[in-house]
Residue frames as qw, qx, qy, qz and C-alpha x, y, z in Angstrom:
[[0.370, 0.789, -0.414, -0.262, 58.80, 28.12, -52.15],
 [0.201, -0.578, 0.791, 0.004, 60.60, 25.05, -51.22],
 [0.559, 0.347, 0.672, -0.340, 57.55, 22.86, -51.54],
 [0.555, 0.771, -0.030, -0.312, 57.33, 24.26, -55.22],
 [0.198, 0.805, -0.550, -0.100, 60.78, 23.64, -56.10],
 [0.220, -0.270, 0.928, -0.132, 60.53, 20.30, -54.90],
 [0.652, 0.448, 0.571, -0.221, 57.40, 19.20, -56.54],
 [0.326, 0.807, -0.355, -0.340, 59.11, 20.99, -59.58],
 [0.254, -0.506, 0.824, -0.006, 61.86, 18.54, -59.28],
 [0.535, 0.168, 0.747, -0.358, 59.67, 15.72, -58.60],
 [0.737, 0.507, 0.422, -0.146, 57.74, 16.04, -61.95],
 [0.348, 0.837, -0.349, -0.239, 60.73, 16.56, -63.90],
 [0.244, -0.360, 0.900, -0.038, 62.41, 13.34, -62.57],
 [0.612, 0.139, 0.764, -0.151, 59.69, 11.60, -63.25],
 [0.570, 0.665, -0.050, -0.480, 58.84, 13.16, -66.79],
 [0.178, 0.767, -0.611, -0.076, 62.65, 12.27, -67.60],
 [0.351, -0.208, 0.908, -0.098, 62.48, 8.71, -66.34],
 [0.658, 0.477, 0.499, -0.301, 59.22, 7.96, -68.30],
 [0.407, 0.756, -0.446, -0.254, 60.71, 9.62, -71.50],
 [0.147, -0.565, 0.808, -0.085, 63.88, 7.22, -70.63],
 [0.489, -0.016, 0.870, -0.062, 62.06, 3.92, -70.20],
 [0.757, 0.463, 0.360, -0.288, 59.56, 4.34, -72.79],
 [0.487, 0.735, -0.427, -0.201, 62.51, 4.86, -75.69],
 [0.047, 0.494, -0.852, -0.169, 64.56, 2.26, -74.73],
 [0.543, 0.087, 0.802, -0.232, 61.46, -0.20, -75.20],
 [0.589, 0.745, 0.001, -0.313, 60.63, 1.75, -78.36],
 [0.039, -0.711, 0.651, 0.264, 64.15, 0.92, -79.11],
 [0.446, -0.129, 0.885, -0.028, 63.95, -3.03, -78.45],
 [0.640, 0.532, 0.545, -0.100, 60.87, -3.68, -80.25],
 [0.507, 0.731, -0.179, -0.419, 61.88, -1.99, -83.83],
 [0.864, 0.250, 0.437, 0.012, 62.33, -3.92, -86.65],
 [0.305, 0.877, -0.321, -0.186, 64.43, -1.34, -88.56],
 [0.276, -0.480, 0.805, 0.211, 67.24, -4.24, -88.70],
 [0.472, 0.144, 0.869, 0.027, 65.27, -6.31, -90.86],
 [0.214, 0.208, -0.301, -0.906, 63.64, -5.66, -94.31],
 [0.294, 0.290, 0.618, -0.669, 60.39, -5.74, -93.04],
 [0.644, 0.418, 0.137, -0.627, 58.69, -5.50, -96.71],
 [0.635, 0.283, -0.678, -0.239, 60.01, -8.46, -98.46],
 [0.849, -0.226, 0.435, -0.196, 59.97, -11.98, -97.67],
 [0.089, 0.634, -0.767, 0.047, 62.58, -14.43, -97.91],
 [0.950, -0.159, 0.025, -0.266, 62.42, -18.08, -98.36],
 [0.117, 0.475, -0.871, 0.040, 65.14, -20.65, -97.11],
 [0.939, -0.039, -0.331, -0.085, 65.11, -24.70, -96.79],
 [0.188, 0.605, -0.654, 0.413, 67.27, -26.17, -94.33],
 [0.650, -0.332, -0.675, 0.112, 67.67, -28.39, -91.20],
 [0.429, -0.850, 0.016, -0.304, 66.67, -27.04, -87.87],
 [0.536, 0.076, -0.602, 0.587, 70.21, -27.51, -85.18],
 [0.158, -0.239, -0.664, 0.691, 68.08, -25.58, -82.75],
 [0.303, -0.627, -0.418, -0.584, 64.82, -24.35, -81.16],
 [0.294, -0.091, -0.481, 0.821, 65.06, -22.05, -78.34],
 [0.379, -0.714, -0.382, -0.448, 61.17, -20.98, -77.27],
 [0.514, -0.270, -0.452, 0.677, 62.05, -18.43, -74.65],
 [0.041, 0.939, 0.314, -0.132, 61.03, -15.31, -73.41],
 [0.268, 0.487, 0.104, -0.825, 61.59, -12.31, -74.68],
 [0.602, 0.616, -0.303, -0.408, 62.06, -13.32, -78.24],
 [0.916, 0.089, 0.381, -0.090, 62.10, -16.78, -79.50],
 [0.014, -0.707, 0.517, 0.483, 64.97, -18.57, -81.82],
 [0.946, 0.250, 0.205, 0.017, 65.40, -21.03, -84.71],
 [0.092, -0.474, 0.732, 0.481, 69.25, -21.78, -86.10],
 [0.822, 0.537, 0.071, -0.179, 68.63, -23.14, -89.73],
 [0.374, -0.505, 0.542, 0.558, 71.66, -24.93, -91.45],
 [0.648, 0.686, 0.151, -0.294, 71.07, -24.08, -94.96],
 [0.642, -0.317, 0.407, 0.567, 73.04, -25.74, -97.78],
 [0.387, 0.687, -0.052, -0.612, 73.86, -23.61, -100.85],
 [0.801, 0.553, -0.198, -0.114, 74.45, -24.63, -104.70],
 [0.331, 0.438, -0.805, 0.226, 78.36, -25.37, -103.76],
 [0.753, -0.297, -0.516, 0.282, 77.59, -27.83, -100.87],
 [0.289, 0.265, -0.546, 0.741, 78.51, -25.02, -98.47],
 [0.530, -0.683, -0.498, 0.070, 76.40, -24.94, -94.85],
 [0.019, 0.305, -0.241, 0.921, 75.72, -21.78, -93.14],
 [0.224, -0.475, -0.771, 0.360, 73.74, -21.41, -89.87],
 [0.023, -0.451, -0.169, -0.876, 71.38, -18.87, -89.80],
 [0.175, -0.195, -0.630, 0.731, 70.00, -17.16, -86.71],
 [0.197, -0.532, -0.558, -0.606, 65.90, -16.67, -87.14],
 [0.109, 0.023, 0.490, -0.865, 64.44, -14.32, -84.24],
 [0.383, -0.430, -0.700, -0.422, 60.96, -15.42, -83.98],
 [0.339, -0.582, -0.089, -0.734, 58.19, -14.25, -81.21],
 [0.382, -0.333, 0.711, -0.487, 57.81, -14.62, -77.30],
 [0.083, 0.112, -0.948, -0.286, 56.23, -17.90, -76.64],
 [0.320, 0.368, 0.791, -0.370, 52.86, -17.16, -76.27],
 [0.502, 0.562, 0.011, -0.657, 52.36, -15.72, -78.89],
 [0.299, 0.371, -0.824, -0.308, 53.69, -18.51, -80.92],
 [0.099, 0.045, 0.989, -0.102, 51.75, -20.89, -79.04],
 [0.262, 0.401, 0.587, -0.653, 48.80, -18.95, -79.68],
 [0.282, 0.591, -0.555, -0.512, 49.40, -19.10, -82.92],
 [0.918, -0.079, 0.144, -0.361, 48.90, -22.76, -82.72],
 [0.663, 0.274, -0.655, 0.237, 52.23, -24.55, -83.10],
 [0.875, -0.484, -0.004, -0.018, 53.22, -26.91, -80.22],
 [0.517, -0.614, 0.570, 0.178, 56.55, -27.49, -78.71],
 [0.600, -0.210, 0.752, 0.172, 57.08, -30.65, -80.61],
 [0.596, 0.782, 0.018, -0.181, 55.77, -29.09, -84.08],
 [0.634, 0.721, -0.172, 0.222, 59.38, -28.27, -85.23],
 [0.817, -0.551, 0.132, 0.106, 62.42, -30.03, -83.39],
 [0.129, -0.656, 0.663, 0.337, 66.52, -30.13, -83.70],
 [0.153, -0.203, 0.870, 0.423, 67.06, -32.17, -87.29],
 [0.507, 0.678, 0.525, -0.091, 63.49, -31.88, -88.67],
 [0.233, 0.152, 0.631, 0.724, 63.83, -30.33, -92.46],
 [0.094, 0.674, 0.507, -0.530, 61.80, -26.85, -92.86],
 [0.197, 0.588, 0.442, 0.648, 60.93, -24.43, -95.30],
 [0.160, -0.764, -0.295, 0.551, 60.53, -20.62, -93.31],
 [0.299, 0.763, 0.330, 0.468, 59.60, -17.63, -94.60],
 [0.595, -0.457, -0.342, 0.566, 61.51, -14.72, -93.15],
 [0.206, 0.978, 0.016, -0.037, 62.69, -10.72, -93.36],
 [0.810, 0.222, -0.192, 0.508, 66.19, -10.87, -93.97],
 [0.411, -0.721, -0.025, 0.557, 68.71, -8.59, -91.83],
 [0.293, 0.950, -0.022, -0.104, 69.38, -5.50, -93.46],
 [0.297, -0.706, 0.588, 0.258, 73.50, -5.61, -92.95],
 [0.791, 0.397, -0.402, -0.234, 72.97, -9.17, -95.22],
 [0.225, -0.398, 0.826, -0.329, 74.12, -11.48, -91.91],
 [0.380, -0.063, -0.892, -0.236, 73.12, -14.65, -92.25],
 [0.001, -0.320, -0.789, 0.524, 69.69, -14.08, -90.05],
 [0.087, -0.374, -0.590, -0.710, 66.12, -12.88, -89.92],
 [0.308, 0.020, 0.574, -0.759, 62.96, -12.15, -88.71],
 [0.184, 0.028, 0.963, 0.196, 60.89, -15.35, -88.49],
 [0.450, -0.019, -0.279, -0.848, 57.55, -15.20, -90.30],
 [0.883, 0.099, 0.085, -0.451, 56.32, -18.72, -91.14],
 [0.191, -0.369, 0.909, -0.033, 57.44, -22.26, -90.90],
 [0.907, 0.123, -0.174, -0.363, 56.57, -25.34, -92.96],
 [0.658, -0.376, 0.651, -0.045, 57.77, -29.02, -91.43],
 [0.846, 0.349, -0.249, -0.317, 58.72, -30.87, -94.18],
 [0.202, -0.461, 0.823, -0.263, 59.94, -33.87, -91.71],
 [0.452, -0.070, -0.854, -0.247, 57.22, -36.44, -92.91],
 [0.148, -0.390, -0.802, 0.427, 55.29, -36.69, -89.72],
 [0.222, -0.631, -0.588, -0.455, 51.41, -35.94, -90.33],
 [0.528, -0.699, -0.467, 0.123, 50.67, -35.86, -86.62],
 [0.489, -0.328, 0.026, 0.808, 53.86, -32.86, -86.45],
 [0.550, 0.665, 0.419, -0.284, 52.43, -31.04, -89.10],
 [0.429, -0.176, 0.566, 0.681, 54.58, -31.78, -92.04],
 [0.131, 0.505, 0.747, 0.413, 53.39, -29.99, -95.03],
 [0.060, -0.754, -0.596, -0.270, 51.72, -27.18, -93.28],
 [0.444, 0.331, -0.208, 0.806, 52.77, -24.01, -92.86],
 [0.517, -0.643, -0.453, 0.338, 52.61, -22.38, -89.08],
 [0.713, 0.353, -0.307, 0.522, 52.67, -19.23, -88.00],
 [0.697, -0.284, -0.396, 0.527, 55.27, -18.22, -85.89],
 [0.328, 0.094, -0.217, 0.915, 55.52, -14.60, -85.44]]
């Protein structure tokens, strides 16, 4: 009886821990912050690229119609999958001039989720001109 009650146990802990880990990975990965069926285009200068695990970053300072500059905070994919994707390290650097295509956060914060990324920094060999992508 004890033996029962303890294998009982046993596959309830574990049912409850599986349950447990798989939601809070279901959790991470959703996109529900982002509106996921439009695309969004901005222009701007890159002040950072941060290729890191989990989840890559790009800040964008974008200027609007009044001359005002806002940084925006682009979540883009792990880096292998970006690299597999074919962009290189040195594709799109701090003060190159882009063009990205993004989902926009739902709340209307100045961020996204990156799609696609055109260099338009002049350097052929960087690919200026050609749009990469990044998610």
């Amino acid at each position: 009886m004890i033996r029962q009650l303890t294998r009982f146990a046993t596959t309830i802990l574990i049912t409850v821990s599986t349950v447990a880990v798989i939601s809070t990975s279901w959790a991470h990965h959703s996109h529900n912050a982002y509106e996921i069926t439009v695309w969004s285009e901005l222009e701007g200068t890159v002040s950072d690229v941060l290729i890191m695990n989990p989840h890559s970053w790009m800040y964008l300072d974008v200027t609007d119609a009044s001359g005002e500059v806002t940084t925006w905070a682009i979540e883009a994919a792990n880096p292998a999958q970006i690299y597999e994707n074919g962009v290189k390290p040195e594709d799109v650097q701090p003060g190159d001039r882009v063009k990205v295509r993004i989902h926009l956060l739902r709340d209307g914060t100045n961020g996204g989720l990156l799609g696609f990324v055109t260099p338009l920094h002049g350097d052929s060999a960087r690919g200026h001109g050609v749009e990469m992508h990044w998610d």
